[in-house]
N, C-alpha and C positions, 0 to 999 in steps of 0.2 A: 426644470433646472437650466440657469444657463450656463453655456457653453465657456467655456476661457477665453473664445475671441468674440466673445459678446461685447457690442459698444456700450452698450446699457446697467446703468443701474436706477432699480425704479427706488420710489419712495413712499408709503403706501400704494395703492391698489387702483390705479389708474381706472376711471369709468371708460365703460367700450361703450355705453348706451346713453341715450338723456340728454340734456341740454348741457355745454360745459366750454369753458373758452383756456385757449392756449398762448402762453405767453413765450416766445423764442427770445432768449436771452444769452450773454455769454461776456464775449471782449470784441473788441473792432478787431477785422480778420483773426477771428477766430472760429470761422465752419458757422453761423449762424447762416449765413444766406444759401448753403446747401440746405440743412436742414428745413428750414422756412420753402425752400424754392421744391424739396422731397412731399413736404403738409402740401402745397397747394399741388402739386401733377397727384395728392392724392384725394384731391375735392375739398379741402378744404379753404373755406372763405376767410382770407389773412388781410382782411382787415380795409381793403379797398383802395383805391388809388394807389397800386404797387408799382415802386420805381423795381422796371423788370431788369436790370444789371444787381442788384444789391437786395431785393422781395421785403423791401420795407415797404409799408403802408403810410402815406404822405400823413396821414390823420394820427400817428402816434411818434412821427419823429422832429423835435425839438417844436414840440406845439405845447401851447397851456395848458396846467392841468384839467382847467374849465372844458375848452374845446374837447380832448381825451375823452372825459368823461361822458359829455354828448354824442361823442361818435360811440361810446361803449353803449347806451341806451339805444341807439338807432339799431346797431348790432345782433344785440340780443332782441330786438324785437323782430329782424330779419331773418334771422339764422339760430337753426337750435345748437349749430357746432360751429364755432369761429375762431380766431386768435389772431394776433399779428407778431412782426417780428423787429425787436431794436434790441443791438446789442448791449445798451446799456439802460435797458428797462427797470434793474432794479434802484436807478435813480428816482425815479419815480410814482414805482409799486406802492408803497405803502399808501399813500394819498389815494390812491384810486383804488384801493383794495375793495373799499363799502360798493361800488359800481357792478364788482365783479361777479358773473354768474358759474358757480362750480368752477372759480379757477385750477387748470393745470400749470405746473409749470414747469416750460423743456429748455434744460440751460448745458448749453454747449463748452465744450474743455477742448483746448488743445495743447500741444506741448508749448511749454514754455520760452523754450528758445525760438522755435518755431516761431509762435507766434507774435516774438520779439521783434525778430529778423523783419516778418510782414507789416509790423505795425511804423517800423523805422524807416521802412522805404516811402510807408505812405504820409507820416506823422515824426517827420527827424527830431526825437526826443534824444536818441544817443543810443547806444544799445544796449549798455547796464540796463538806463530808467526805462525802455521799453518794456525788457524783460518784470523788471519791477513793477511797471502800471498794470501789466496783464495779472499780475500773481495778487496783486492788492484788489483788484476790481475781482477777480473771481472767488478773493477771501469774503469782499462782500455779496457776490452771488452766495455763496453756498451758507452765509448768514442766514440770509434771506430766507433760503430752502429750510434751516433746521428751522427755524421760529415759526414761518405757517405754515398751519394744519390745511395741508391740503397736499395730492397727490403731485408727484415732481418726478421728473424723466431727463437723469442727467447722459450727455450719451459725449462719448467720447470721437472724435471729429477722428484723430488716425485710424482707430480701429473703424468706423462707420465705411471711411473710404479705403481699409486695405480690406476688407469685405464689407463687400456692398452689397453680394443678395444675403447674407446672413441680417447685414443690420435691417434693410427693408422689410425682412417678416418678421423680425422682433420690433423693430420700430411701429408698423403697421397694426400689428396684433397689438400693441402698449396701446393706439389711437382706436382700433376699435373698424378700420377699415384694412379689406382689402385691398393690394394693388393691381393693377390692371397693365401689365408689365404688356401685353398684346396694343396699347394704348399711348403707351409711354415710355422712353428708351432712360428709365433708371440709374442704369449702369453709365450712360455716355453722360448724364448731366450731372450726376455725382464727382466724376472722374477731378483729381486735385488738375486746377488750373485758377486761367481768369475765371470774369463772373461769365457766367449763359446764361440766353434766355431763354425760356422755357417752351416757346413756339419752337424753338429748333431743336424740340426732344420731343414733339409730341407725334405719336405717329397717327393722333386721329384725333379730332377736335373732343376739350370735354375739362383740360388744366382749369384750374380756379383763379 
């Protein structure tokens, strides 16, 4: 059972085992690039050429569907557990859905004015239509989520970071790996700030 300051809510029954890929999704400055930057200090493979301020992978951000697609076959023939991360994936999802192998899908929430505020410093739309782009684009996240059949990990970005070893072992056990907190300083790359990079949390070579 979870707890009330659980960041998590799952959606069916996440695989801990097997071959299965993960897609991080959400809003621009909205916690995706913690989440994404938490999957790879936990081994997983997010997707390759990762710009290390932002844990996007050059191969899935504003590239053709075609190319996408190629790099998801190269993927899955590399790796039995991958994913990558763009905050605005579900522009694209459907097209590459037939590519996908055991997709999961982990789609980040943050509060809305929040994530207003962040999005108008970086994207001056105003800060009504800020607040509005974030509440529309995550109408269509959560679209996305009821229509396919397949397991979904939506985790809530305040609570993840006002408990951070709670969300790690629930997050972790959802992924099916333990952490290596002896490895990786969790708690300082979590912490709300700018982006970091993941070499300056890692306390012993092994981050993905």
């Amino acid at each position: 059972m979870q707890k009330r300051e659980s960041a998590l809510i799952l959606k069916g029954t996440p695989a801990t085992e097997g071959p299965r890929t993960y897609v991080v999704f959400g809003v621009m400055r909205g916690g995706t690039t913690m989440v994404a930057g938490v999957m790879r200090a936990l081994g997983i493979f997010m997707g390759g050429e990762v710009n290390e301020d932002n844990q996007e992978s050059a191969h899935f951000a504003d590239r053709p569907v075609e190319d996408m697609a190629a790099a998801i076959a190269r993927n899955n023939a590399a790796h039995a557990v991958w994913g990558w991360k763009y905050p605005h994936a579900a522009d694209y999802l459907d097209r590459l859905w037939p590519s996908l192998r055991n997709p999961h899908l982990v789609c980040v929430f943050r509060d809305s004015v929040a994530n207003g505020q962040a999005l108008n410093r970086w994207h001056p739309l105003g800060r009504i239509q800020a607040v509005q782009e974030g509440l529309l684009r995550q109408q269509r996240n959560i679209n996305l989520i009821a229509l396919r059949n397949c397991p979904a990990i939506l985790v809530s970005y305040e609570k993840a970071e006002r408990d951070k070893a709670l969300f790690l072992d629930e997050f972790s056990a959802a992924l099916g790996i333990a952490p290596d907190r002896a490895a990786f300083d969790f708690d300082g790359f979590m912490a709300a700030g700018s982006y970091k990079r993941l070499d300056a949390y890692c306390r012993t070579s092994g981050a993905a």
